[in-house]
Steps between C-alpha positions, in 0.01 A plus 500: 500500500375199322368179757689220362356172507646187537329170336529171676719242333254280244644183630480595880155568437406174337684308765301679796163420314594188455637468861124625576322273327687155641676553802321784699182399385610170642540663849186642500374304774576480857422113468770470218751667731441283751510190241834607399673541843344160527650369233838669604544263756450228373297320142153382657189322320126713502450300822770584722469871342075528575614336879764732549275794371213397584298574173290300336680249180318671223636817617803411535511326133395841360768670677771259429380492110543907475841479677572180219396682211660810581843309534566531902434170626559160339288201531676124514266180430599182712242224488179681600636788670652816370733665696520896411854728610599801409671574155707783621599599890588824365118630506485459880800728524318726280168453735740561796647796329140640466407423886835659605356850276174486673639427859726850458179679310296394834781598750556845273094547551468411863830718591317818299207424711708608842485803641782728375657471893462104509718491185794612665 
């Protein structure tokens, strides 16, 4: 019997690269995370965002200029301040999503772990 193979749809698999190369590398930082849930709550300036996180402002900057370029945060100029927010709530329900997947992977793990007697 002949394996048949399926190919992956062209335009699926130029929307997940290009889902790679601006969103998830994006997240690829447990600073940015925290940025963003930040930033969820409420627009803040580099200030209230290195107090908060307690990084240093050059840091920060970098992070918050990744997270600009890449289209997840936006950045609003008043006088000298800028105060940064985030473009789209949806990708903290798509973070949350992710911590939700590794919370049952972790549970599935540590239940596997148990003695066969303990899982009863």
């Amino acid at each position: 019997m002949a394996k048949t193979t399926t190919r992956l749809d062209p335009q699926l698999r130029a929307e997940l690269e290009e889902l790679h190369a601006k969103i998830c590398k994006a997240l690829n930082d447990p600073k940015r995370l925290l940025l963003l849930y930040a930033l969820g709550e409420s627009p803040r300036t580099v200030s209230e965002l290195c107090e908060l996180l307690d990084a240093p402002q050059a840091n920060i900057s970098q992070h918050l200029g990744v997270l600009r370029d890449r289209g997840v945060v936006d950045a609003t100029r008043n006088g000298n301040s800028v105060r940064y927010s985030l473009r789209h709530a949806k990708v903290l329900e798509a973070i949350d999503l992710l911590r939700e997947v590794m919370a049952d992977e972790f549970e599935r793990q540590h239940a596997l772990r148990q003695p066969a007697n303990a899982r009863r």
